[in-house]
Structures are given as structure tokens and as C-alpha cells.
C-alpha angles and dihedrals in degrees: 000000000000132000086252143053106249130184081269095060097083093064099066133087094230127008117214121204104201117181104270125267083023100106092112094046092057099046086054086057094053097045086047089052093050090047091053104050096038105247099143129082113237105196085052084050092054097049107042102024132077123203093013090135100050093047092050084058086051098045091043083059095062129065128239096225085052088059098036081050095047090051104041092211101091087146095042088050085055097052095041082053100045081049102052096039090060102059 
């Protein structure tokens, strides 16, 4: 993941090109998405996380489409997601 193509990026399966200084902004998508469609564990979360709570309020007051927009990679977040949620 980087805003431009580097002499690593041919190494990885798929190369995604966020808006740059939006790294944040996009690691906040993909934990939204995860929230959202349950794939956490939350007993695992309650007993090894701090502040998760607290983090969950902040991520619930800001859109998805804010953060997609932010990013400038919406179909790149989906196929990271649909990555990650798999293994």
C-alpha cells in the first residue's frame, strides 16, 4: 500500500494506491467494515484490547462513504476486506 507504484509493488498480489496522508482514514474503513459485518471476536476484544469501546463510539460517528471518499480507494478497501476476512 503506498500512493505510488515502488520497486515493491510488484511483489504484491494487489497494489493500492490510497490518497496520500490517508492511511489512517482508510484503516479506520476496514475496521468499520469488520465491525459491521461481525468478523471480530468480541470476547477476544474484551479481554486483550483497551479502549475498544471507546474507539467503536468514535468509528460509529463517522460514515463510511466520508472515509471511502477520504481514501480514494472504495474498491481497493473492498478487496483488502474481502482478503483479510477469508484467512
Amino acid at each position: 500500500m503506498d500512493p505510488r507504484i515502488n520497486e515493491s509493488s510488484k511483489f504484491a498480489d494487489i497494489h493500492i494506491s490510497p490518497n496520500p496522508s490517508t492511511d489512517g482514514a482508510l484503516a479506520m474503513a476496514v475496521t468499520k467494515y469488520i465491525i459491521h459485518n461481525k468478523g471480530y471476536e468480541k470476547e477476544y476484544l474484551k479481554k486483550h484490547v483497551v479502549g475498544f469501546e471507546e474507539y467503536f463510539k468514535y468509528l460509529n460517528g463517522l460514515t463510511m462513504e466520508y472515509l471511502v471518499k477520504e481514501t480514494g480507494v472504495f474498491s481497493a478497501v473492498s478487496i483488502l476486506i474481502k482478503h483479510f476476512l477469508k484467512t
